[in-house]
SERO-4910 file (N, C-alpha, C, O; in steps of 0.05 Angstrom, whole numbers):
BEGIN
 pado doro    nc1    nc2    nc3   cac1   cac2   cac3    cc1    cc2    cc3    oc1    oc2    oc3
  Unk    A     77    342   -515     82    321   -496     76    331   -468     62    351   -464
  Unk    A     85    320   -452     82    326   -416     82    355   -414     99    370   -425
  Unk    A     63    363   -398     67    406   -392     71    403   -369     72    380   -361
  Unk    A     73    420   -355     69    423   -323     56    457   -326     65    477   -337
  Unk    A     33    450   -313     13    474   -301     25    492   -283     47    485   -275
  Unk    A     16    513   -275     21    531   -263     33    518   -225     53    527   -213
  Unk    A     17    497   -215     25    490   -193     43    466   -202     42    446   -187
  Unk    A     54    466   -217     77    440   -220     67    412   -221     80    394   -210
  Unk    A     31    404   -241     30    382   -239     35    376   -266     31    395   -281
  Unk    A     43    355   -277     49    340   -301     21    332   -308      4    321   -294
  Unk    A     19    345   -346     -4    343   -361      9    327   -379     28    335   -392
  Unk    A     -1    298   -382     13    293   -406      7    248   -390      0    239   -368
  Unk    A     16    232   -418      1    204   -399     23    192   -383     45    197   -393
  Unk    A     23    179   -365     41    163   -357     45    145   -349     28    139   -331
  Unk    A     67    124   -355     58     96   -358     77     85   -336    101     87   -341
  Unk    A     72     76   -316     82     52   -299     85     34   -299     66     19   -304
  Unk    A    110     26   -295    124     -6   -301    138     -3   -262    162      1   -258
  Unk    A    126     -5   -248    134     -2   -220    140    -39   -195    155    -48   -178
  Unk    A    122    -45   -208    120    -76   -189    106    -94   -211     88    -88   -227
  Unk    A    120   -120   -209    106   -139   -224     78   -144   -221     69   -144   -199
  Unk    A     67   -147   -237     42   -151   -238     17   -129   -220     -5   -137   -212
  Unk    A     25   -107   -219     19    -87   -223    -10    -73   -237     -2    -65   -259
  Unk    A    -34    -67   -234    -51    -67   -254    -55    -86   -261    -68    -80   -282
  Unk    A    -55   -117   -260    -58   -142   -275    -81   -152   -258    -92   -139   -240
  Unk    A    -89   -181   -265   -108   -199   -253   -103   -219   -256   -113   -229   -276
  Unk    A    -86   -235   -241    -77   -258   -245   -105   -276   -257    -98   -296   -270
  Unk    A   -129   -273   -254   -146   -297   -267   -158   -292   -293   -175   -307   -302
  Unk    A   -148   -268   -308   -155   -262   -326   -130   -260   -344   -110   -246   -340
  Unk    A   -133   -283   -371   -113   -287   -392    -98   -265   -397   -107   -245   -386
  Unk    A    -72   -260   -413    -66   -240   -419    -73   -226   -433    -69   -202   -429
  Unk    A    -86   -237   -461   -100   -210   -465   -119   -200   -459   -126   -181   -473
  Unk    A   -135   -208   -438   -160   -193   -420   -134   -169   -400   -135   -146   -392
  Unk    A   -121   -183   -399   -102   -159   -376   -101   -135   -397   -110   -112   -394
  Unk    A    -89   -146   -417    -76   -120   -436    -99   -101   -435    -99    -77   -430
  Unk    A   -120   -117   -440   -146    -87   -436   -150    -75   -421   -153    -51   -425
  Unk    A   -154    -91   -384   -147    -81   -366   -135    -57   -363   -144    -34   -359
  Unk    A   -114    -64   -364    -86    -53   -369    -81    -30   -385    -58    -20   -386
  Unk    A   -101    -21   -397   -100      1   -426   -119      8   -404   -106     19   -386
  Unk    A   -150      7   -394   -161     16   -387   -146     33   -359   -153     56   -354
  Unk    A   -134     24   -350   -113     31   -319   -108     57   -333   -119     77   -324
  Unk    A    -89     59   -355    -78     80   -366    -98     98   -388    -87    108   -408
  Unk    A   -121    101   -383   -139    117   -390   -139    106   -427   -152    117   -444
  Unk    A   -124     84   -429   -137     79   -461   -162     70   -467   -176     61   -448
  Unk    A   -175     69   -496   -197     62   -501   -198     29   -501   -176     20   -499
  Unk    A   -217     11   -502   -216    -10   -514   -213    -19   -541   -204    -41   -547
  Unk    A   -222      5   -563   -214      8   -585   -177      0   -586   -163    -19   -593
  Unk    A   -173     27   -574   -148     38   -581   -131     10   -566   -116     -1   -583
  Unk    A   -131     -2   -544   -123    -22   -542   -120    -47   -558   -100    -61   -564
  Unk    A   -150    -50   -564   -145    -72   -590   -139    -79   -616   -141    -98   -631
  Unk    A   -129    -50   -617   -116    -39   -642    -82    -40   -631    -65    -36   -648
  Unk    A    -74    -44   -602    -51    -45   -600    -38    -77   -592    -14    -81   -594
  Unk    A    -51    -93   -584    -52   -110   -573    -34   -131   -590    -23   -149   -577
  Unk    A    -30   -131   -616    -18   -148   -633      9   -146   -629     25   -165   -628
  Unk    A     14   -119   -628     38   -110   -622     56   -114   -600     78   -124   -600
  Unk    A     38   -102   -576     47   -113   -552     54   -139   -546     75   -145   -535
  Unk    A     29   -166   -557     31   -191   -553     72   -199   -574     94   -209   -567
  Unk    A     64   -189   -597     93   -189   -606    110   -184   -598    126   -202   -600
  Unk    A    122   -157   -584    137   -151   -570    146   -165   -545    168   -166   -534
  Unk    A    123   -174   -537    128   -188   -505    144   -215   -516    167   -222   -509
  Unk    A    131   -227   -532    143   -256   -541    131   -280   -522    144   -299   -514
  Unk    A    112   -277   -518     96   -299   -501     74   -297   -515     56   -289   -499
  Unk    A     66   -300   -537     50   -313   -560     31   -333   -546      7   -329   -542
  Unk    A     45   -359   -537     41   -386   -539     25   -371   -516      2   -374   -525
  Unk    A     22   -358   -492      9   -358   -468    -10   -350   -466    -28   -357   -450
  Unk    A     -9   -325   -490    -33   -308   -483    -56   -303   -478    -64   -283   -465
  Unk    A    -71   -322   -488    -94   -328   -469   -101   -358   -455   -117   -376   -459
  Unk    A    -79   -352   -435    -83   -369   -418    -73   -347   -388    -56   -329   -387
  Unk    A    -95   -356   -366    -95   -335   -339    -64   -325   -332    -45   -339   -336
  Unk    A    -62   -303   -324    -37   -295   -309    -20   -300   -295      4   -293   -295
  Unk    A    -38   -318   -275    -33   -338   -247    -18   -358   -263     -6   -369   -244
  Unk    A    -11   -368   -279     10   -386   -295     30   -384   -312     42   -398   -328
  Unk    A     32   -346   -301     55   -342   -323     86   -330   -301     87   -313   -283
  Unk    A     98   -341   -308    128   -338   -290    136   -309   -284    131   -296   -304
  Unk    A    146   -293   -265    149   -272   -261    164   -252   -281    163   -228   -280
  Unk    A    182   -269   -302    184   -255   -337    175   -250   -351    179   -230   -365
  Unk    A    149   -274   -356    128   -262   -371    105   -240   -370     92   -227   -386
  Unk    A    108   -242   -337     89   -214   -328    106   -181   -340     97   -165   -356
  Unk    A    132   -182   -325    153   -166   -334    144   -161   -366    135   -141   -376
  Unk    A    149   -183   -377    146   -177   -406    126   -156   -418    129   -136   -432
  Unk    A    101   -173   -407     73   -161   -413     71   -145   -413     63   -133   -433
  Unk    A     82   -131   -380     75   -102   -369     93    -86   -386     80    -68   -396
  Unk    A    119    -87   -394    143    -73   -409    123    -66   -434    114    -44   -438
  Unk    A    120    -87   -447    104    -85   -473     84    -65   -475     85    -44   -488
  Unk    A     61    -75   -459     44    -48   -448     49    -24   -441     34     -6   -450
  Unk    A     65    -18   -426     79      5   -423     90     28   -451     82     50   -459
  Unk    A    107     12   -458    123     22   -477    100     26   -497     93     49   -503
  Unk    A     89      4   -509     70      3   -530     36     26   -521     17     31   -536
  Unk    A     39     32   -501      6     55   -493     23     83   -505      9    102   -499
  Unk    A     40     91   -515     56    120   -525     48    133   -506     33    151   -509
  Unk    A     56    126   -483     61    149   -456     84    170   -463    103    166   -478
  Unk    A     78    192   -450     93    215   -441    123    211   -436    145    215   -446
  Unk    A    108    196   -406    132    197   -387    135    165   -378    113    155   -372
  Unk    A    153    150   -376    155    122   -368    163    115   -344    188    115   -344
  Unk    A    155    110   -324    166    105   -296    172     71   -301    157     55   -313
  Unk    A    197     65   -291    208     42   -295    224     33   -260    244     45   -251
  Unk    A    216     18   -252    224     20   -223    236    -19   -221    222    -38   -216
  Unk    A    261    -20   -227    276    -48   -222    266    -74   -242    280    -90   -254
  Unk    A    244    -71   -242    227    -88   -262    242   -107   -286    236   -131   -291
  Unk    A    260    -92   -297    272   -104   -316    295   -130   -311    302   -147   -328
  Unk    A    304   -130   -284    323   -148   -272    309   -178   -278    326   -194   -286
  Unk    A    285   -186   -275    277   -207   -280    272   -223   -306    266   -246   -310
  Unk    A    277   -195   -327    272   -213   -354    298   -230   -368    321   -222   -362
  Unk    A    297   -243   -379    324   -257   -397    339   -240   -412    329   -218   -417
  Unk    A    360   -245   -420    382   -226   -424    370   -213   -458    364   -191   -465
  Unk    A    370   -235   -470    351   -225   -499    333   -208   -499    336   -188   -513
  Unk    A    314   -210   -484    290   -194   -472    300   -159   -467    293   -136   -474
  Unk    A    319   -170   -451    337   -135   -433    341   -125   -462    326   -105   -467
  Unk    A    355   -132   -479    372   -122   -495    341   -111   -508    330    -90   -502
  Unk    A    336   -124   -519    297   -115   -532    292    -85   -514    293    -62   -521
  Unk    A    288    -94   -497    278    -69   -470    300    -50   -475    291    -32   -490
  Unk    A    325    -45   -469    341    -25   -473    331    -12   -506    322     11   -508
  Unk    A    332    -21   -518    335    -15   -548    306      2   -546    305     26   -546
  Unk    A    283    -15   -544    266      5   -538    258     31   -525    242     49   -530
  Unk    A    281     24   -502    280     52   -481    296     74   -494    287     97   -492
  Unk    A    322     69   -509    335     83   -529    317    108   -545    317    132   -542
  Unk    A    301     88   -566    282     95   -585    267    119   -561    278    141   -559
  Unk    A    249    113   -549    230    125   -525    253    153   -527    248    174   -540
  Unk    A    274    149   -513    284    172   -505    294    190   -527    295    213   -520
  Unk    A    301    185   -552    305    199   -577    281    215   -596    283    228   -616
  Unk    A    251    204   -575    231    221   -584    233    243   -569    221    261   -579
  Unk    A    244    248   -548    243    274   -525    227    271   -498    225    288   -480
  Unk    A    214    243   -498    206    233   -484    220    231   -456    244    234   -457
  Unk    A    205    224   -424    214    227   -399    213    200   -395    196    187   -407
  Unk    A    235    186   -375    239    165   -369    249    169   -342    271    179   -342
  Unk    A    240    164   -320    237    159   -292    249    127   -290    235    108   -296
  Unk    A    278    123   -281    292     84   -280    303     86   -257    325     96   -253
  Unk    A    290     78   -243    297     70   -213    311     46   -213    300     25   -218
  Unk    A    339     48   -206    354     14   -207    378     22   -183    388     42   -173
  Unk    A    381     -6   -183    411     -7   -159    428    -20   -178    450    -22   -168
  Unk    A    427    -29   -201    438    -37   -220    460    -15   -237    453     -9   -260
  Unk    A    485     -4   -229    499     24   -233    505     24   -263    503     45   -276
  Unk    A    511      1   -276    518     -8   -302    485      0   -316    485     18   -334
  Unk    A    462    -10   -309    441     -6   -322    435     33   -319    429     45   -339
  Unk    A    438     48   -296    428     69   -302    452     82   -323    446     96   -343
  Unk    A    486     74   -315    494     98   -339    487     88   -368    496    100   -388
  Unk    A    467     62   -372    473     59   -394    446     70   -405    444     74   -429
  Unk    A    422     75   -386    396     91   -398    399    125   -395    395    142   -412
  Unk    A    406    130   -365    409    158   -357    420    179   -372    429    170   -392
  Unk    A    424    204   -369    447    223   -383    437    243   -355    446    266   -356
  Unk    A    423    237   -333    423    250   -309    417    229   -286    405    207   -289
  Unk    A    428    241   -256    417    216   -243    418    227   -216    435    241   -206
  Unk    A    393    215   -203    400    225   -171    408    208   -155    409    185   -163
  Unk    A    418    212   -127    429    185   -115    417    196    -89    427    215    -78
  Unk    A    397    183    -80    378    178    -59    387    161    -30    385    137    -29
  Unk    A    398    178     -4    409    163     19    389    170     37    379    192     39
  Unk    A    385    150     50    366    151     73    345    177     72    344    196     88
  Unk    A    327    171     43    305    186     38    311    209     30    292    223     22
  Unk    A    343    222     30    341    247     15    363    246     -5    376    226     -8
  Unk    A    366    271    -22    372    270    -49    413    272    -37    420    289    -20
  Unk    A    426    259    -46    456    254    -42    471    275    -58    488    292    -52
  Unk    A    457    268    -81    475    277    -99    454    281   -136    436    267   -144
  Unk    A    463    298   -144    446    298   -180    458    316   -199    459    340   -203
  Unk    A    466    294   -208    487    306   -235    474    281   -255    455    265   -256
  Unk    A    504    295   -273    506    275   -301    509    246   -284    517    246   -261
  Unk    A    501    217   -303    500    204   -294    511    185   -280    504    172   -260
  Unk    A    542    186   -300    570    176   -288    579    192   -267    586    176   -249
  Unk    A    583    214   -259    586    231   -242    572    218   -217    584    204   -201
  Unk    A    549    223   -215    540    205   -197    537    175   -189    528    167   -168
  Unk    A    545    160   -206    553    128   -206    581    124   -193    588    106   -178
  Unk    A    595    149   -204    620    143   -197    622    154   -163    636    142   -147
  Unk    A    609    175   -158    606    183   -129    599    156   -105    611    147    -85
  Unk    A    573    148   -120    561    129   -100    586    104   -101    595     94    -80
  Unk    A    598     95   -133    612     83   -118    632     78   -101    635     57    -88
  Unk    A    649    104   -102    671    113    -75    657    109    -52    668     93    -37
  Unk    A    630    122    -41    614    119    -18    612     87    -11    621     77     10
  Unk    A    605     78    -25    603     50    -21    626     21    -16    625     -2     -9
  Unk    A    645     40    -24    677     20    -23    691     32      0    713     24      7
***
């Protein structure tokens, strides 16, 4: 999985779930994105359309999929991108707030998957202000104040810090 080289860069793929719609094209259906979208992350078009069934399943927007992007609600993008993400077998998963917008069904889907992800030994990067969502992915966590590092421990440890700071 992920190495780091001699100057500390990460060898290994990594998949971004950072901003909605992200890597996408709003005028191109969704599954023209998904290719896109594989292509962004150095997959093949093969290897994409060999994944694409999956992802379209997982996301649960079936009915949309090939219809443009520009008409799909800011969950279904979420969806897409989650799906893609998770479904390209990246390394390392950067996950940055993204998940706040999907339906609660959906979350629970997404957690469960992120579970799985992390029980392979896999890296997960979850950027949230959501304190309940990081202790429930994290088992480490940093707490970031005006651009520098606060605090980094276990994850409750630091949940529970920020929240004294904050009360």
């Amino acid at each position: 999985r992920p190495r780091r080289d001699r100057v500390g860069r990460v060898r290994g793929r990594v998949a971004p779930l950072l901003e909605l719609g992200a890597g996408f094209h709003e005028d191109l259906t969704g599954v023209e994105n998904i290719a896109l979208h594989g292509s962004i992350l150095g997959l093949s078009n093969r290897r994409m359309a060999e994944l694409a069934p999956d992802i379209v399943a997982f996301s649960g927007i079936e009915e949309h999929i090939d219809t443009p992007l520009r008409t799909y609600s800011a969950g279904m993008v979420m969806r897409l991108g989650f799906s893609i993400a998770v479904h390209s077998d990246p390394d390392i998963l950067l996950i940055d707030e993204v998940l706040a917008v999907g339906d609660e069904s959906f979350q629970r889907k997404c957690y469960h998957r992120i579970a799985e992800f992390q029980q392979t030994g896999r890296t997960i990067v979850f950027v949230s202000h959501d304190l309940d969502a990081v202790e429930r992915v994290a088992g480490r966590a940093i707490w970031m104040k005006q651009g520098r590092v606060e605090m980094d421990g276990p994850a409750s440890d630091v949940v529970n810090a920020y929240r004294r700071d904050e009360s």
